[in-house]
C-alpha positions in Angstrom: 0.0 0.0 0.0 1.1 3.5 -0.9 2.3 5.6 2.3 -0.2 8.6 3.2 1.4 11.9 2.3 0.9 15.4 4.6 3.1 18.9 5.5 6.1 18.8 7.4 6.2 20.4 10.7 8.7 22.9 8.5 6.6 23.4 5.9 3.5 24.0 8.5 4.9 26.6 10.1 6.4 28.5 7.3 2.6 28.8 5.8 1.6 30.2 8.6 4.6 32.7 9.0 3.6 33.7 5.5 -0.1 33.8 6.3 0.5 35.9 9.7 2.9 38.6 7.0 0.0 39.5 4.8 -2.1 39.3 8.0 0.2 42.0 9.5 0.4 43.8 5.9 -3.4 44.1 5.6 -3.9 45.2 8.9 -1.2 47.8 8.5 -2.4 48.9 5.2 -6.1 49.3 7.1 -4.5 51.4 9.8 -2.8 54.0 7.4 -6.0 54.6 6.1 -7.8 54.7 8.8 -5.4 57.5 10.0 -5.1 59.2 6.5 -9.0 59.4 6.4 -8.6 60.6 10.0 -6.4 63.4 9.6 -8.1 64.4 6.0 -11.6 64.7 8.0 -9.8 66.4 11.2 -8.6 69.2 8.2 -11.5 69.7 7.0 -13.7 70.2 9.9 -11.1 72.9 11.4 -11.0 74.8 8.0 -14.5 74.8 7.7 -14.4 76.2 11.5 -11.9 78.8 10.4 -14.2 79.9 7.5 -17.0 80.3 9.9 -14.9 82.0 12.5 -13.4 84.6 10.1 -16.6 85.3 8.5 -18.4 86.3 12.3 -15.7 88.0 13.1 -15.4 90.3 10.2 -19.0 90.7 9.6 -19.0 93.2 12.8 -14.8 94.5 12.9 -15.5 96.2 8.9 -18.4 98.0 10.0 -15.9 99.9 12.6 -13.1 102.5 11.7 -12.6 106.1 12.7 -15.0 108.8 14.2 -16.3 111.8 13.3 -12.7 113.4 15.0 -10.8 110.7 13.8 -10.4 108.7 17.0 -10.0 104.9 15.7 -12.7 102.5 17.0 -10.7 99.4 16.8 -7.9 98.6 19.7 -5.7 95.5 18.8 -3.6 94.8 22.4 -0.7 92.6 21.0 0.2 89.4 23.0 -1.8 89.9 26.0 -4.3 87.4 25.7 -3.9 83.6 26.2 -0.7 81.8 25.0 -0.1 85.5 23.8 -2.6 85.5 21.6 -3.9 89.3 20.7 -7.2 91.1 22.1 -9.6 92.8 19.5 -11.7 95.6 20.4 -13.9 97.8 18.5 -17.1 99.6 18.2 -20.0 99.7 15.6 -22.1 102.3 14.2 -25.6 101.9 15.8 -29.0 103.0 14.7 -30.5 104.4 17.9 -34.1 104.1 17.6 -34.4 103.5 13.6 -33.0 106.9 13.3 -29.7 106.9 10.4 -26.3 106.5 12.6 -24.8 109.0 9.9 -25.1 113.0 10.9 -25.6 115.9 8.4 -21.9 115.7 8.1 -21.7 112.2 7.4 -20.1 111.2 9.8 -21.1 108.6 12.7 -23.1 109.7 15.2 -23.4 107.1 17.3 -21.0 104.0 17.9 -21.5 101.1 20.0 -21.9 97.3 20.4 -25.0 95.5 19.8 -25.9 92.5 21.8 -26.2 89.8 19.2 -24.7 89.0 16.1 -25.2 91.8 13.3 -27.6 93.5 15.6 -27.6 97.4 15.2 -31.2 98.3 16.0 -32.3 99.5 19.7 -33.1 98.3 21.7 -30.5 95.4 21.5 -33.5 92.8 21.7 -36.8 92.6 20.2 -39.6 93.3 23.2 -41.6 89.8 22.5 -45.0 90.2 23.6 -47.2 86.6 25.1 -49.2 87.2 22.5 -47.1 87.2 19.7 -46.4 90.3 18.8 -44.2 93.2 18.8 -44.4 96.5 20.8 -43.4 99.6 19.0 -43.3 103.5 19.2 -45.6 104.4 16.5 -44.9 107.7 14.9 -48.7 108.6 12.6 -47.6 109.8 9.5 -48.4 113.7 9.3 -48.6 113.8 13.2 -44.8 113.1 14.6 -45.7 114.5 18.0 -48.6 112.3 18.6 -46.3 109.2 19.0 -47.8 106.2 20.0 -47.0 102.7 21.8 -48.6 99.5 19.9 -48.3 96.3 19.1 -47.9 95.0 15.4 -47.6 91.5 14.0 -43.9 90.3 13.1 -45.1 90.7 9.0 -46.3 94.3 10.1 -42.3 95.1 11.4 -40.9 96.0 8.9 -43.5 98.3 6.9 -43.2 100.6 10.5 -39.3 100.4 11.2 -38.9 101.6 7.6 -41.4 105.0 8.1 -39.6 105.4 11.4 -40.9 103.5 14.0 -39.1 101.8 16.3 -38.7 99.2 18.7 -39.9 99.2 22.1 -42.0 101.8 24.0 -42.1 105.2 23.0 -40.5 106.2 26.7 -38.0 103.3 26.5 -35.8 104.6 23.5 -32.5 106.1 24.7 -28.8 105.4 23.7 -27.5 102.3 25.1 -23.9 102.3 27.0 -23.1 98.8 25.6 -19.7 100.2 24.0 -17.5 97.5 22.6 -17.3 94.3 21.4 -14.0 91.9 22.6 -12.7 88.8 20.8 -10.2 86.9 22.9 -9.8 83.4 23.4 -10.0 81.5 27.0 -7.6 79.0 28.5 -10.0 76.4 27.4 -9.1 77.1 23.8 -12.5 78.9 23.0 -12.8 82.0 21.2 -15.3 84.3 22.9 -17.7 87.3 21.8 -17.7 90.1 24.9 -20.1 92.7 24.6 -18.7 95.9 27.5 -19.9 98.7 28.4 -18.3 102.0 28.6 -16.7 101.1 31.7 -15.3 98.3 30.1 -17.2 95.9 32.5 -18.2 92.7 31.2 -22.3 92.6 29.7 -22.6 89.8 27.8 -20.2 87.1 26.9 -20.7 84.1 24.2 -18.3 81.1 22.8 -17.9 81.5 18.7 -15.2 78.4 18.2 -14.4 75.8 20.3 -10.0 74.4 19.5 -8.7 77.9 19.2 -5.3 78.3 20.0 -4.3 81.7 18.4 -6.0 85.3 17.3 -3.7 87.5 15.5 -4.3 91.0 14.1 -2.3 93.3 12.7 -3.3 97.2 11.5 -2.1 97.7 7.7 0.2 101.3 7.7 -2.9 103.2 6.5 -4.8 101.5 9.6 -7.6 100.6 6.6 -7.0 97.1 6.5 -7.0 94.5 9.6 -5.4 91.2 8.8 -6.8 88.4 10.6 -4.9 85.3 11.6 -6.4 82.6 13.1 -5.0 79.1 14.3 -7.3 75.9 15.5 -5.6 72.7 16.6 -7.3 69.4 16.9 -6.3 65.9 17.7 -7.4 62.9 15.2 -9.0 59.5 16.5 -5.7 58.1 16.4 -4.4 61.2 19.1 -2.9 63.1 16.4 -2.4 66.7 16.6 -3.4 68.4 13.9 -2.8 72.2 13.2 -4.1 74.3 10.9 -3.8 78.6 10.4 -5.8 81.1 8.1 -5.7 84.4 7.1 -8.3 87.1 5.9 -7.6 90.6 5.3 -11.2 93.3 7.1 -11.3 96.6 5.3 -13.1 98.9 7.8 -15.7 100.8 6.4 -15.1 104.0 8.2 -11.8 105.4 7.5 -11.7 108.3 5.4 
């Protein structure tokens, strides 16, 4: 009869030390894309977070620039934040009770720092009634003196703010003392929005970005142009640390 034929104890275990190589191969080649695909979405999440943060930030800082006596409106105080990061300050023009923040000279009457993002009515917050509506000062077309406190539907808002009108009583109107907004980041790596008064005491305060680590900005020679730099840092799934910086240049409105 014909001896039975199998593997060698040699042969056995050099299959499986080739087995256990592409094994290890595959499992590396899984990692490193795993980790590529990592940092790639880690990118793009903090640029996308840059984007946004510039964009806030910019919206309010060009609507600043000089006053009517050429006093600048915007304070940058170099290194003397958090991990010497810089402090932006600045005021806004504001429309105090729907009248036009530009004088018969054209220049700003008014500057200030409106409570919420892009806000420059008064008063800072629309006066929300429980039954919907909105309380205004009335002025009757033909009869200014005869002003009037109502309430109108939000459609209705508009129509009246445009003729004059404005929000809130008619006794409540006056100019607010909210002064200047604040960007600085915290030791938690968050980038806040301060709203201060004209005491420079604290009146509202709100995160924008979360994994800030810097705020730069710099005054162009003319002082027209602030150029923004901002730098978020984030770690991957696999605890990598990922870095990434962005630039925009804010033309202030209101020099010149």
């Amino acid at each position: 009869m014909r001896q039975a034929q199998g593997f060698t104890l040699v042969e056995l275990l050099v299959a499986t030390l080739i087995f256990a190589i592409i094994l290890a191969g595959g499992y590396a080649a899984l990692l490193a894309a795993q980790s590529a695909w990592s940092t790639t979405d880690t990118q793009m999440r903090l640029q996308q977070s840059l984007r946004q943060t510039l964009q806030k930030i910019a919206k309010e800082l060009e609507e600043s620039g000089s006053d009517g006596a050429g006093v600048m409106q915007v304070t940058i105080s170099d290194n003397t934040g958090i991990n010497s990061s810089d402090v932006l300050k600045f005021s806004v023009p504001l429309c105090v009770c729907s009248n036009t923040p530009i004088d018969v000279n054209g220049d700003v009457a008014t500057w200030g720092a409106p409570l919420i993002w892009g806000k420059t009515g008064c008063p800072a917050d629309i006066a929300w009634e429980s039954n919907g509506q909105v309380s205004i000062c009335h002025i009757p077309p033909g009869n200014p003196g005869n002003k009037q406190s109502i309430q109108v539907s939000v459609a209705a808002l508009d129509a009246h703010l445009s003729h004059g009108d404005w929000l809130g009583d008619c006794t409540s109107c006056s100019i607010t003392n909210n002064k200047y907004i604040e960007y600085r980041i915290d030791a938690s790596n968050q980038l806040l929005r301060r709203v201060l008064n004209d005491a420079n005491t604290l009146v509202k305060e709100e995160v924008v970005a979360d994994n800030i680590t810097d705020v730069q900005a710099v005054f162009s020679a003319n002082q027209n142009i602030v150029t923004l730099t901002v730098t978020v840092l984030a770690k991957t799934f696999f605890n990598r640390q990922i870095t990434v910086s962005r630039s925009l240049n804010v033309r202030l409105k209101n020099r010149g």
